[in-house]
C-alpha positions as CSV (number, residue, x, y, z in Angstrom):
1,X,24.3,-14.5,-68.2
2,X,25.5,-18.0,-67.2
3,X,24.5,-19.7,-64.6
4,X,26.8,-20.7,-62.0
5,X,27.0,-24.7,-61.1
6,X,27.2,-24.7,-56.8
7,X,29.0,-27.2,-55.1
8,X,28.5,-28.3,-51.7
9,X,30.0,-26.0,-49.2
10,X,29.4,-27.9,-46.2
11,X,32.3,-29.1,-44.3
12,X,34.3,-32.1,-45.5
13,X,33.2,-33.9,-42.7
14,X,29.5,-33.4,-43.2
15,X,29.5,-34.1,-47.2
16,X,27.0,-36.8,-48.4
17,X,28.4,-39.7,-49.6
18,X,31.5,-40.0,-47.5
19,X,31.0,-42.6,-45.4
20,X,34.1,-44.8,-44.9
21,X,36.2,-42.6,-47.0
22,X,39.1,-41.0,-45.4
23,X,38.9,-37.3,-45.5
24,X,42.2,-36.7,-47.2
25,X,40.7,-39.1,-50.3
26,X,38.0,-37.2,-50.6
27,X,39.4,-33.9,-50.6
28,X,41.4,-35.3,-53.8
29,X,38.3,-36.4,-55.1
30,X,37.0,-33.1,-54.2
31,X,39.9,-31.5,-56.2
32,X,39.8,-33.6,-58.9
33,X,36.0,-32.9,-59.4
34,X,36.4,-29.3,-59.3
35,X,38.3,-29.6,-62.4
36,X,36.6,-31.9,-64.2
37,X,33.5,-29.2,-63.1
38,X,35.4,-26.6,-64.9
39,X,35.5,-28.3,-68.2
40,X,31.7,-29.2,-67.8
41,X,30.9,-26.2,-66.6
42,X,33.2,-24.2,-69.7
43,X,31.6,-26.5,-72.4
44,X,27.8,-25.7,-71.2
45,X,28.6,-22.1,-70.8
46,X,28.2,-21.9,-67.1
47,X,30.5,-21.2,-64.1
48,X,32.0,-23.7,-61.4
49,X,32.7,-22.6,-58.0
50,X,35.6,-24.1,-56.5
51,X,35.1,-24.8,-52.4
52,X,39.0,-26.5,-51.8
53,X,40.0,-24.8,-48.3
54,X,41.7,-21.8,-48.0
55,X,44.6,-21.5,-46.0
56,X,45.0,-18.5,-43.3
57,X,49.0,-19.0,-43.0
58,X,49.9,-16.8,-39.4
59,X,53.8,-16.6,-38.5
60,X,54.7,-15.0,-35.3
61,X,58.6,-13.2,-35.4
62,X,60.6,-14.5,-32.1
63,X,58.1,-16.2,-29.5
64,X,58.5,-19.5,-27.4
65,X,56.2,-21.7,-25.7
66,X,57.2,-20.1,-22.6
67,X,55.0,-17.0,-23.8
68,X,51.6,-18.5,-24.5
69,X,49.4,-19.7,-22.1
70,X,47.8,-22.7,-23.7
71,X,51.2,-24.0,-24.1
72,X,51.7,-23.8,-20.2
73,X,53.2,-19.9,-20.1
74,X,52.7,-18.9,-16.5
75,X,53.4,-15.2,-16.9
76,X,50.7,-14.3,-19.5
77,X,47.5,-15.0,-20.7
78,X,47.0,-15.7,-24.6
79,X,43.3,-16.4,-24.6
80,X,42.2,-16.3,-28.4
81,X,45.5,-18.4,-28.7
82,X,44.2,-20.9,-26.5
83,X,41.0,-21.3,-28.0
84,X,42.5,-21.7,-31.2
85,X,44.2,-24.7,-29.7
86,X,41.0,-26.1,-27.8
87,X,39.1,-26.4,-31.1
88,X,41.8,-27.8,-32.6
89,X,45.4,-29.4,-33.1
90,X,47.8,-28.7,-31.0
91,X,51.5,-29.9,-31.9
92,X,54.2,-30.5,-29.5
93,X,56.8,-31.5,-32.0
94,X,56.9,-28.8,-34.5
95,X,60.7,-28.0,-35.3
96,X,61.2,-24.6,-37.2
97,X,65.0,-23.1,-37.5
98,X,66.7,-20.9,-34.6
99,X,66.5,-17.7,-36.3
100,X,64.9,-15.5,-39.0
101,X,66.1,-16.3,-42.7
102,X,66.7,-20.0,-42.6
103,X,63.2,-21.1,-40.9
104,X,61.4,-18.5,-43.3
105,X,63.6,-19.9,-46.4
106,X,62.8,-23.1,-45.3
107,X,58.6,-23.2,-45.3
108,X,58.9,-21.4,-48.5
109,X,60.7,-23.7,-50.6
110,X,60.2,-26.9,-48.5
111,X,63.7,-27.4,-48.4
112,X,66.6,-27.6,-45.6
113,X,69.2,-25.0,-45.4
114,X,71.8,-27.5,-46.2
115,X,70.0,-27.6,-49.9
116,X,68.5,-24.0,-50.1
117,X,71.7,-22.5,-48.8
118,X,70.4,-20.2,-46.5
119,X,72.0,-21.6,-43.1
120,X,72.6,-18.2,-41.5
121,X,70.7,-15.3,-41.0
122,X,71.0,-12.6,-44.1
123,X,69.3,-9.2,-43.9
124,X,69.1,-8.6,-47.1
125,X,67.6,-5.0,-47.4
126,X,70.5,-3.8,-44.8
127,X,73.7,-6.1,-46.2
128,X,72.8,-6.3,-50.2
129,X,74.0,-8.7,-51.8
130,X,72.5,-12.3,-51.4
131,X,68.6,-12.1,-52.0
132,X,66.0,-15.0,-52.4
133,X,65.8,-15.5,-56.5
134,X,62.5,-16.3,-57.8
135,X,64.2,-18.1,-61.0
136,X,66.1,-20.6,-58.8
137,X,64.3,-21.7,-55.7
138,X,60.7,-23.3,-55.5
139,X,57.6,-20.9,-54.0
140,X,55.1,-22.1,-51.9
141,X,53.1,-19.3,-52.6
142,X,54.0,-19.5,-56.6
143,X,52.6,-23.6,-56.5
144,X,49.3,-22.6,-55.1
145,X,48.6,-19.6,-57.3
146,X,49.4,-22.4,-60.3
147,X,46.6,-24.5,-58.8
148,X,44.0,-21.3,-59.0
149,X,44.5,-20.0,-55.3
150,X,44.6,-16.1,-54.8
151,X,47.5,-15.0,-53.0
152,X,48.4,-12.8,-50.6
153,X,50.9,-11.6,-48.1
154,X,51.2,-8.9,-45.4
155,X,53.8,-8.5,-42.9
156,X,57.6,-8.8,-42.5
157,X,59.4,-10.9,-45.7
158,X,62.8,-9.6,-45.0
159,X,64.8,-11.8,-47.8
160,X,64.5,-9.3,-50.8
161,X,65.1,-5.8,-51.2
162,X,61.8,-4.0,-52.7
163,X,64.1,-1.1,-54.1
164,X,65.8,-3.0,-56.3
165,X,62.7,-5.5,-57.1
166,X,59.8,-3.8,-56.2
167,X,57.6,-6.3,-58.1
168,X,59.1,-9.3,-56.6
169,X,56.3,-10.7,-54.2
170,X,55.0,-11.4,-57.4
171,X,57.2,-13.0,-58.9
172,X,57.5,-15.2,-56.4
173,X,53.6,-15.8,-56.5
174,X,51.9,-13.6,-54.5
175,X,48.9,-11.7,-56.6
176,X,48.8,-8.7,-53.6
177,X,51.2,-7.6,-50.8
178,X,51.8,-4.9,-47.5
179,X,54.9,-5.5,-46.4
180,X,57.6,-3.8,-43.7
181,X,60.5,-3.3,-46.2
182,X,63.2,-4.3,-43.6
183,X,65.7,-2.0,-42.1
184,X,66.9,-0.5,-45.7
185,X,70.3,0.3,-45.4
186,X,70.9,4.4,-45.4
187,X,67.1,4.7,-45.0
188,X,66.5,5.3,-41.9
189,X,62.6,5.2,-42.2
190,X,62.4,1.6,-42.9
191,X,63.7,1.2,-39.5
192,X,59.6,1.6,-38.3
193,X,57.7,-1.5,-38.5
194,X,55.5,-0.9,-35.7
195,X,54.4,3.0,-34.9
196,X,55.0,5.2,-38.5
197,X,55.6,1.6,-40.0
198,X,57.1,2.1,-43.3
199,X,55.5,-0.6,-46.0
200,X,56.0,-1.6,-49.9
201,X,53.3,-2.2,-51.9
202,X,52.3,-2.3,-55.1
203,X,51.7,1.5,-54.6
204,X,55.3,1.9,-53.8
205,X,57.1,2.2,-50.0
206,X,56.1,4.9,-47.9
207,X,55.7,5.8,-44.3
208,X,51.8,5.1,-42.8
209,X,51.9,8.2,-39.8
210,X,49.9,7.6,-37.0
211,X,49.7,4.1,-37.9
212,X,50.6,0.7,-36.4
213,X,52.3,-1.6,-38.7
214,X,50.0,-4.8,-37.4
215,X,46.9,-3.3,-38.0
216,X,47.8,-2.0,-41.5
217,X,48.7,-5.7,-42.6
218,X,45.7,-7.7,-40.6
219,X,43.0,-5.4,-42.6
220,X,45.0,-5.6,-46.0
221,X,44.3,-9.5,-45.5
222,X,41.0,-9.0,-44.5
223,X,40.1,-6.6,-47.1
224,X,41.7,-9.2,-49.9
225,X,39.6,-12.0,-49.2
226,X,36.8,-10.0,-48.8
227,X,37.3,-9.0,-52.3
228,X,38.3,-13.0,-53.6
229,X,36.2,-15.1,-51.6
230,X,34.3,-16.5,-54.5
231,X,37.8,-18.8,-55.2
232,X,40.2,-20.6,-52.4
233,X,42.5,-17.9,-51.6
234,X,46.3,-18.7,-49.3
235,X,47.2,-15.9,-47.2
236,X,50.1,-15.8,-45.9
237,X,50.8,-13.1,-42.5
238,X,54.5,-13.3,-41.1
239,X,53.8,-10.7,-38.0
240,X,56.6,-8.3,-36.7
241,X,55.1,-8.9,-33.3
242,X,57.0,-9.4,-30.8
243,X,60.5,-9.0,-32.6
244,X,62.4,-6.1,-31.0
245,X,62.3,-3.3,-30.7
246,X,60.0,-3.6,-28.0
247,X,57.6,-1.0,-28.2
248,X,53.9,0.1,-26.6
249,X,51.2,-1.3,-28.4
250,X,47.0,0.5,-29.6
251,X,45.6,-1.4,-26.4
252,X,48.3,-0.8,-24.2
253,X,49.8,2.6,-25.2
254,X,51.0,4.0,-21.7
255,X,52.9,0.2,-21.0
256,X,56.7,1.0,-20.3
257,X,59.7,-1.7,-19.0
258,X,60.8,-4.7,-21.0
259,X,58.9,-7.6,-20.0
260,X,55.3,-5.5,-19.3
261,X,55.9,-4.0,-23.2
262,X,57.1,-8.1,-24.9
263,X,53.7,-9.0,-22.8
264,X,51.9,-6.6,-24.1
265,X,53.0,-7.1,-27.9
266,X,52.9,-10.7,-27.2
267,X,48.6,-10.2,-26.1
268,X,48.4,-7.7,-29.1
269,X,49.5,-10.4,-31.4
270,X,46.5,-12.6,-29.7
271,X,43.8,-9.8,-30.2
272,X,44.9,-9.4,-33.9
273,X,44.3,-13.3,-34.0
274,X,41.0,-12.9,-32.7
275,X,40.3,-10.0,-35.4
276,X,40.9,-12.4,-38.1
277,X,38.7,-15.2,-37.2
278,X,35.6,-12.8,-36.6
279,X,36.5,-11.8,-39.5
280,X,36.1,-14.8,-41.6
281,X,33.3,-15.8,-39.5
282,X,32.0,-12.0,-40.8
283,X,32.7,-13.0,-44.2
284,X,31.3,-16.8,-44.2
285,X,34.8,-17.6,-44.6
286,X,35.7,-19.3,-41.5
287,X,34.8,-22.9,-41.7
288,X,36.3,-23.8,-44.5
289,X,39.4,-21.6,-44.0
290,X,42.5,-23.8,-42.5
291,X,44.3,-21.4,-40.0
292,X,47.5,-22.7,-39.5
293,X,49.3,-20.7,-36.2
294,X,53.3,-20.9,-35.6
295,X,56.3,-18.7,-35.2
296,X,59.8,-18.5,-36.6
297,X,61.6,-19.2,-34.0
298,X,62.3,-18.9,-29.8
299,X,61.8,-15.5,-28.1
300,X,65.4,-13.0,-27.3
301,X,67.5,-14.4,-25.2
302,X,67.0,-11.6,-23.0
303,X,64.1,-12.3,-21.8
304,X,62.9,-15.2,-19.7
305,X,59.5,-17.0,-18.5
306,X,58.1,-19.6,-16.4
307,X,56.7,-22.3,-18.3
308,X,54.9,-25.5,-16.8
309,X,56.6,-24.5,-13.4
310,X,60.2,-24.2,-14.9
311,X,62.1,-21.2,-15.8
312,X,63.2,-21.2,-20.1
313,X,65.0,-18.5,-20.9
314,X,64.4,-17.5,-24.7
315,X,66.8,-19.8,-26.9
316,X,66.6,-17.6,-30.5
317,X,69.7,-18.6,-32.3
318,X,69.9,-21.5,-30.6
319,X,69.3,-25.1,-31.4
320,X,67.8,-26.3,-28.1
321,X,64.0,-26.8,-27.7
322,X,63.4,-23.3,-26.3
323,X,65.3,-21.8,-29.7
324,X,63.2,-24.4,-32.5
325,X,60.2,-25.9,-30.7
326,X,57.6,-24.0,-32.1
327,X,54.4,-23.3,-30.3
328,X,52.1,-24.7,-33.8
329,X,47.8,-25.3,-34.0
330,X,45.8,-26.3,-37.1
331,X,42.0,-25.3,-36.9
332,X,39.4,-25.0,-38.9
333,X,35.8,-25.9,-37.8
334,X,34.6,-29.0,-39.5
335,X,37.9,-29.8,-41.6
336,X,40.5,-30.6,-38.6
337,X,39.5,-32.3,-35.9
338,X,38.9,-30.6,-32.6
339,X,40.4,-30.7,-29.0
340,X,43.5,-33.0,-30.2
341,X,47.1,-32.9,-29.0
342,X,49.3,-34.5,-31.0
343,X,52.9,-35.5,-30.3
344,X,53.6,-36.1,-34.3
345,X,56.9,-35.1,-35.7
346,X,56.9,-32.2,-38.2
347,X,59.4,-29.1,-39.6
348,X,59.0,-26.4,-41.2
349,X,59.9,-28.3,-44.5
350,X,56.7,-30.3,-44.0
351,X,54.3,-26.8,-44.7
352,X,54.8,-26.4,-48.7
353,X,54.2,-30.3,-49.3
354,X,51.1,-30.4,-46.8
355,X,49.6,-27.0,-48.2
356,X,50.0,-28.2,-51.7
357,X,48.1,-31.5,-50.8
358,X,45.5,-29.5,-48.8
359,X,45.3,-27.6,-52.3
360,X,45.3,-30.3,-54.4
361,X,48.3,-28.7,-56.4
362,X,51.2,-30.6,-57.8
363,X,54.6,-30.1,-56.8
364,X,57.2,-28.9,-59.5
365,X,59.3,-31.7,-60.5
366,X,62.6,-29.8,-60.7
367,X,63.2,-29.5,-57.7
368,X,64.1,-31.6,-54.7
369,X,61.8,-31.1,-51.5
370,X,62.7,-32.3,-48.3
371,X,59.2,-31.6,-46.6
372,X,56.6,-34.6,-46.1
373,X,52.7,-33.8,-46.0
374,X,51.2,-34.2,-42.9
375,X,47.7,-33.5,-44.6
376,X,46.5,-36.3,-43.6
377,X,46.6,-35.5,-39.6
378,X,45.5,-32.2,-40.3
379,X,41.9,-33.5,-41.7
380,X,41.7,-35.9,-39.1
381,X,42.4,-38.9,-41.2
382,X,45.7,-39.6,-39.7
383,X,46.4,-39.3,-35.8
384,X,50.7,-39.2,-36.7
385,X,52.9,-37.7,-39.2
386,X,54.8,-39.9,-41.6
387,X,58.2,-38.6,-39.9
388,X,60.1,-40.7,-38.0
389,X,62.4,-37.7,-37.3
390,X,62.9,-34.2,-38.0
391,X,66.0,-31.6,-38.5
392,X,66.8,-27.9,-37.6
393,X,69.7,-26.1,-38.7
394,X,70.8,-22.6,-39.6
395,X,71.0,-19.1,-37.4
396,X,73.5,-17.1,-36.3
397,X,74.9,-14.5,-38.6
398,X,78.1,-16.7,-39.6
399,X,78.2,-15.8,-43.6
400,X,80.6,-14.2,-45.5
401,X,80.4,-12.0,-48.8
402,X,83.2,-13.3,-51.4
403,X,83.7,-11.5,-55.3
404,X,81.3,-14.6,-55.9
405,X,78.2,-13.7,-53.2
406,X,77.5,-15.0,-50.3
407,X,79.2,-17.9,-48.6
408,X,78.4,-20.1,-45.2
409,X,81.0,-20.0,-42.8
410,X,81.1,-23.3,-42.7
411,X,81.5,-26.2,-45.3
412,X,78.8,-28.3,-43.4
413,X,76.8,-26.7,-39.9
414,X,76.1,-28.1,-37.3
415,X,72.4,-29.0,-36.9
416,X,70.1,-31.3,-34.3
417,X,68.3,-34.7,-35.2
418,X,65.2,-35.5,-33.3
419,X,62.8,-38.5,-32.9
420,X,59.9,-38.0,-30.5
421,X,62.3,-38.7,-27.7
422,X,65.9,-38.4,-28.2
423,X,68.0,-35.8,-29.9
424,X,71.6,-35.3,-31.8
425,X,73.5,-32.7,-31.8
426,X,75.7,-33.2,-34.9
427,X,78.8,-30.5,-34.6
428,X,79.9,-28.5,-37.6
429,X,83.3,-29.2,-40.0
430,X,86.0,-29.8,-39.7
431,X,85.1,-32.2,-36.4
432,X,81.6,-32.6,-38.2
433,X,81.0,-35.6,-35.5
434,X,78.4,-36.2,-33.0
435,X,78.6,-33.9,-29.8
436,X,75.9,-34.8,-27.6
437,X,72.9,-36.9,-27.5
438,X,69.8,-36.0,-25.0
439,X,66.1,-38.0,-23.6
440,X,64.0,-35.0,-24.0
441,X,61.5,-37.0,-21.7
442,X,63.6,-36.9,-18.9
443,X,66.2,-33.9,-19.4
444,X,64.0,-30.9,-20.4
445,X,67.3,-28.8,-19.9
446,X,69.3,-30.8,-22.1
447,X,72.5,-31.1,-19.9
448,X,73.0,-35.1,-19.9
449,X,74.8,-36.2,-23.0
450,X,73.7,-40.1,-23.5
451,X,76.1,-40.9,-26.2
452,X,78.3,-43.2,-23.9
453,X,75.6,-45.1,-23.0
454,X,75.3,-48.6,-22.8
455,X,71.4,-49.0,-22.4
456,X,70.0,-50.5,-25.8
457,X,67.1,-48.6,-26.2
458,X,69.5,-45.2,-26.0
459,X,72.1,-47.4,-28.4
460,X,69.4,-48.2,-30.7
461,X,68.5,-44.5,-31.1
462,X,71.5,-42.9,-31.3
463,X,72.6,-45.4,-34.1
464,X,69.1,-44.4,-36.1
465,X,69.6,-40.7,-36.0
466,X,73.4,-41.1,-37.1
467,X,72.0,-43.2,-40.1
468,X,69.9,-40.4,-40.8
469,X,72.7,-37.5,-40.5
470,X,74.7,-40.1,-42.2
471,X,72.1,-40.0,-45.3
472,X,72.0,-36.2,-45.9
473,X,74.4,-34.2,-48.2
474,X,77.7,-33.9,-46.0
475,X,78.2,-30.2,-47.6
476,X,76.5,-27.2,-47.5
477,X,74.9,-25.5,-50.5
478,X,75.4,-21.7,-50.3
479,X,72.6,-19.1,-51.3
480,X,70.9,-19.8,-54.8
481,X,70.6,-16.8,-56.4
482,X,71.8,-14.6,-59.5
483,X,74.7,-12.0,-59.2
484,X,73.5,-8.7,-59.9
485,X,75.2,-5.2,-60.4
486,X,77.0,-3.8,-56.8
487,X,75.1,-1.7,-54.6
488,X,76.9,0.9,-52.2
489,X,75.1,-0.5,-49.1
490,X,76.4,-4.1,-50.0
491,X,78.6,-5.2,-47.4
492,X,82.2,-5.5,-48.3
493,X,84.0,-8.4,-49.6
494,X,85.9,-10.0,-47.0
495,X,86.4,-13.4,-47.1
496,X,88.0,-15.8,-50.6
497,X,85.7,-17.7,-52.0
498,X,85.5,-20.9,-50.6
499,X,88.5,-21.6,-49.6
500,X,87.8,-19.4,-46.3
501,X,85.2,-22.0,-44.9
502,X,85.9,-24.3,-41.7
């Protein structure tokens, strides 16, 4: 029997030998020992233990600032949210996209839309066609697994279509997997992602009776690290909650009317939080388990909240603040620091680069990244991001299918610049100039357009987020993916390749 080799699994910030070393150096170190343990270890016949973090990955589906407390919601109490954010990091400045597929697309492959090509919203499982190809875009999931992470995901994916590659959470890097399906066109059951949810696995797709979609895919998480906690594991848990169709929840099952049934899914999505950390504290997990908390976008327009005394009505699709300001903490007892807000620039592009450094994995050299690793302010060694500004694009449900796939609507979309004050709203082709530049510090609403301004701080910015929208590709990639054979729920052609675009 061999004898396993045990390294320290104290936190980061509590390791011997430290002192004056920044933490983000010595988690490379750390890294870098681990494998030089393994070769030891392999050569004397015993077993390493590799202690790098794991990452507990948690994307809400459609919810603004407005709706959590700790952010300053007035209308609803997130406690287990707050707390999260007490103990930890709190970001202001977290840009994701305004809707589903492009901000999703996005944190996968650490890439803009402009690059990736997915600048609209695409349901795949409903309109066929386009998909996200494993072969031909970067995985965040796939570069971890690479570095010796088990990986998992549970929840709503959305960008593939499990009938036609039921295997494909796989291939794009993911050892195990619950997932909603999507709304499957001509399937009517796939519909359910909350009561009756209907969920792929590797068992198949099938309707779970009785059962409510959130708690099938928090104890599939649960029950996966239980079972791989002797390596780093990444898990990755894109919620439904609180995406329509609003529904009653298992703690609030008599709750009827709009707003009282959102609130409800919207404190349901705070109790399964609070489920996972006791959890990992169950397990030993929790303190060296990153838990990184977000969501995709801002809530339905259709509903509204008061938020730090001023009304936002919810901005998804949108490219104002309430539509890609995303609510965002970092925690983990002993590896992040505690009690911090931070003001640091960071998208959505930033999370494949900063969970690959966390991981000590290397990114792929084939493919350009857009993302910059803000590692170092999640270990506290760093109280900023490198950014000096950030982007958001994409929404809407503006593409086309052509006899060649499918096509944005657009040549090049509009899309917002931001540094931690002012903003640029840079308009689509053909005008493809610049429609409106806004103070966030002083126009929450953003209703005055600065970009006749004479002031020379305003000058100054405005010329430094042109230069930036000035340095980016000035067309639009489409999707990246390989044509397959028709399906009859594909949408119909309707548009001539390229030469329909504005």
């Amino acid at each position: 029997m061999t004898k396993p080799i045990v390294i320290n699994r104290k936190p980061l910030n509590q390791s011997i030998g430290r002192e004056g070393m920044s933490r983000s150096l010595f988690l490379s170190i750390l890294c870098a020992g681990f494998f030089l343990n393994i070769a030891v270890a392999n050569a004397g016949g015993t077993q390493a233990i590799d202690t790098r973090p794991n990452i507990l990955f948690i994307l809400l589906d459609d919810l603004g600032k407005e709706w959590v407390s700790a952010y300053g919601a007035e209308e609803i109490k997130t406690p287990n949210i707050d707390k999260l954010a007490e103990t930890g990091i709190k970001f202001q400045n977290v840009w994701s996209n305004p809707q589903c597929t492009p901000s999703r697309v996005a944190l996968m492959t650490g890439q803009y839309p402009f690059r990736n090509g997915w600048v609209n919203h695409w349901d795949t499982p409903r309109w066929g066609d386009g998909y996200f190809d494993w072969r031909l875009n970067p995985s965040m999931a796939g570069i971890l697994k690479n570095s010796g992470y088990a990986t998992v995901a549970a929840g709503k994916w959305q960008i593939n279509d499990f009938r036609l590659e039921p295997n494909v959470m796989q291939k794009h890097g993911f050892d195990d997997y619950a997932m909603w399906t999507g709304y499957e066109a001509g399937n009517p059951a796939s519909a359910e992602r909350y009561w009756d949810p209907y969920i792929h696995t590797q068992q198949g797709s099938k309707t779970y009776k009785g059962q409510f979609g959130e708690d099938i895919f928090s104890d599939f998480i649960i029950d996966f690290v239980a079972e791989h906690k002797d390596q780093p594991w990444f898990a990755y848990y894109p919620m439904n909650l609180p995406h329509t169709p609003l529904t009653t929840t298992p703690l609030e099952p008599e709750v009827r009317g709009e707003y009282e049934q959102h609130k409800a899914m919207v404190r349901y999505a705070d109790f399964i939080l609070a489920k996972m950390l006791r959890a990992l504290e169950e397990l030993g997990e929790r303190e060296n388990t990153i838990v990184v908390w977000t969501t995709d976008n801002g809530t339905a327009q259709s509903l509204a909240g008061m938020l730090n005394g001023r009304k936002v009505n919810g901005g998804k699709t949108r490219t104002t603040e309430n539509g890609i300001n995303a609510p965002f903490i970092v925690n983990a007892p002993g590896l992040t620091p505690a009690g911090v807000i931070t003001d640091a620039l960071v998208d959505f592009t930033d999370l494949l680069p900063t969970f690959a450094e966390l991981a000590g994995a290397q990114l792929p050299i084939n493919f350009k990244f857009d993302g910059s690793s803000f590692a170092g302010l999640v270990l506290g060694d760093s109280d900023d991001s490198k950014r000096q500004s950030i982007l958001a694009m994409g929404g809407k449900n503006e593409a086309g299918r052509s006899a060649q796939g499918v096509e944005n609507a657009y040549v090049y979309r509009d899309r917002v610049i931001r540094d931690k004050r002012y903003k640029l709203f840079v308009q689509s082709s053909p005008e493809r100039g610049y429609e409106k530049l806004v103070d966030l510090a002083t126009d929450p609403e953003e209703k005055v357009n600065l970009l006749e301004s004479n002031n020379s701080q305003i000058v100054a910015a405005k010329n430094a987020l042109q230069r930036v929208a000035e340095s980016l590709p000035q067309k639009d990639n489409d999707p990246k993916y390989n044509k397959r054979a028709a399906n009859p729920w594909d949408v119909p052609v309707s548009v001539e390749s390229q030469v329909w675009k504005q």
